[in-house]
Each structure stands twice: as structure tokens, then as C-alpha cells.
KETORLUM-428185 format. One line per 10 residues: number of its first residue (from 1); their letters; for each residue x, y, z of C-alpha. Coordinates in pm, 1 decimal. Example, Ala and Ser with C-alpha at 12.3 -4.5 7.8 and 13.67 -1.06 7.14 Angstrom:
REM residues 2
1 = as = 1230.0/-450.0/780.0 | 1367.0/-106.0/714.0
//
This chain:
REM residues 92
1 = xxxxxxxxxx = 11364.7/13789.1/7117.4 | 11666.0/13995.9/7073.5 | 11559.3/14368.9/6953.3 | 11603.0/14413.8/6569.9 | 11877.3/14737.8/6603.2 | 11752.5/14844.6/6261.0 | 11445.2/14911.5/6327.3 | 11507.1/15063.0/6672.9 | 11758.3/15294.8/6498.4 | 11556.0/15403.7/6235.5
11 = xxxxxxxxxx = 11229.0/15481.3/6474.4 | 11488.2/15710.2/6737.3 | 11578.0/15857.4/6479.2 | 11309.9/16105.3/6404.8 | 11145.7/16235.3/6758.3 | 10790.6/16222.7/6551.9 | 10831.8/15879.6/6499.3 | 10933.9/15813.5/6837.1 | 10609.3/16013.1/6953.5 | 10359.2/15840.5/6740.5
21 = xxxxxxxxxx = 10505.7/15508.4/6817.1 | 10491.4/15607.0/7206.3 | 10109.8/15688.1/7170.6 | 10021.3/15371.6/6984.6 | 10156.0/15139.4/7239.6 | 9881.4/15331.9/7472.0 | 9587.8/15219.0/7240.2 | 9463.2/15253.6/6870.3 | 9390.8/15590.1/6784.9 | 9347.8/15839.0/6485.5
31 = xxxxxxxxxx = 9604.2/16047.6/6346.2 | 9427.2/16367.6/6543.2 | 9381.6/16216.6/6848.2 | 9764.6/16107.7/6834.2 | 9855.7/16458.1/6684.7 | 9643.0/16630.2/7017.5 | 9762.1/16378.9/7250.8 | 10169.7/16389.3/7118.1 | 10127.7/16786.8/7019.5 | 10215.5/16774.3/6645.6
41 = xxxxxxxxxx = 10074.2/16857.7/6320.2 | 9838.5/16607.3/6184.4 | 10083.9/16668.0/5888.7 | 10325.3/16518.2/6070.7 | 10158.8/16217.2/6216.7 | 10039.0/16121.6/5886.2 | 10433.7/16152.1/5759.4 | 10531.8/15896.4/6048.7 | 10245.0/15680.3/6023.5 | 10312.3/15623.2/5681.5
51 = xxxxxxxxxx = 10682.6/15581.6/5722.6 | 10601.6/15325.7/6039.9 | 10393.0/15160.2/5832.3 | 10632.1/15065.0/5539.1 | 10808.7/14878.7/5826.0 | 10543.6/14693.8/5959.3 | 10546.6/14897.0/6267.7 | 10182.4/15012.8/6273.2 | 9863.7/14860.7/6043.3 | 9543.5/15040.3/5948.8
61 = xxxxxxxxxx = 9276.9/14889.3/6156.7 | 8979.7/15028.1/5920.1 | 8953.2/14954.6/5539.9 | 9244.8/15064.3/5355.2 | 8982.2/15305.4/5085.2 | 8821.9/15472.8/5431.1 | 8927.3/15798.7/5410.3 | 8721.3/15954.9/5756.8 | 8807.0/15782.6/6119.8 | 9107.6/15615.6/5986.8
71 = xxxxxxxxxx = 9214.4/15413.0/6317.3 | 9599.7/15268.1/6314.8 | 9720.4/15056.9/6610.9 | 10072.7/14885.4/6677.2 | 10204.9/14592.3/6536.6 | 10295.8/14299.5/6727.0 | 10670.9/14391.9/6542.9 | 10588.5/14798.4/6677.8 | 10512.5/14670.3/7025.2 | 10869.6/14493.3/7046.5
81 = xxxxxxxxxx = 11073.1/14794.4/6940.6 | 10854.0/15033.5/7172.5 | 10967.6/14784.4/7438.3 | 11323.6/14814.2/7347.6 | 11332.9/15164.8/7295.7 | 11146.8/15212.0/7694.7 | 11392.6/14909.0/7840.0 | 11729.3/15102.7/7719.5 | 11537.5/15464.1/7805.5 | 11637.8/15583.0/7415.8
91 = xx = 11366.6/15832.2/7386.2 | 11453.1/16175.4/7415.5
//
């Protein structure tokens, strides 16, 4: 599949979304754990979670109302672009 540039471009673009995408590709986790194990703000996690999920990046895993132990994991979409952005070493 060839890599959607877009997409790439827009994640590389903002090291927190490069972070959070990085730790989802490891395994679902909350926005702590990925805000302990990436060392940002929760504030911030939440801000790129959001912002990878407008592009179909990551999906909520839990019911959408559950406010406690919300769990995200990485799109099929996410898991391509994470490849991409590894395979041509565009992380910073």
C-alpha cells in the first residue's frame, strides 16, 4: 500500500503526536499510562488523541460515554503510517 503522505505529514508534525502514535503501536493503553510511558502531560495526550482520532488514526476501545479507564488503541490506518514513519526513520 503506498503510505498516504498526508497523513504521515500531519502526524511528524507535532512530536506529541508522533509520541502517542509511537506508544500505541506497542499496545492499547490509557491516556496516563501513554502520558508516563512517553513523559507528557496527560493534557497533552488527550490533545493528540483527540486530534489522531479525527483522522482515523486511533479508536476508543471502551464506550464512547465512559469517562474512567478510557482505553484507545491504533487503527489498522494508524498502524500503516507508524510503519511509514519507522521505515523512512522520520521521528525525531
Amino acid at each position: 500500500m503506498t503510505p498516504d503522505w498526508d497523513v504521515v505529514g500531519y502526524v511528524i508534525s507535532s512530536e506529541h503526536r508522533t509520541k502517542v502514535l509511537g506508544r500505541l503501536a506497542e499496545g492499547p493503553a490509557t491516556p496516563t499510562q501513554i502520558a508516563s510511558d512517553v513523559d507528557l502531560s496527560v493534557t497533552h495526550v488527550s490533545r493528540a488523541l483527540s486530534s489522531l482520532r479525527e483522522r482515523e488514526l486511533v479508536e476508543l476501545l471502551v464506550p464512547e460515554d465512559r469517562r474512567k479507564g478510557r482505553v484507545y488503541g491504533i487503527t489498522d490506518l494508524g498502524g500503516e503510517t507508524w510503519e511509514t514513519i519507522q521505515a523512512k526513520d522520520l521521528t525525531k
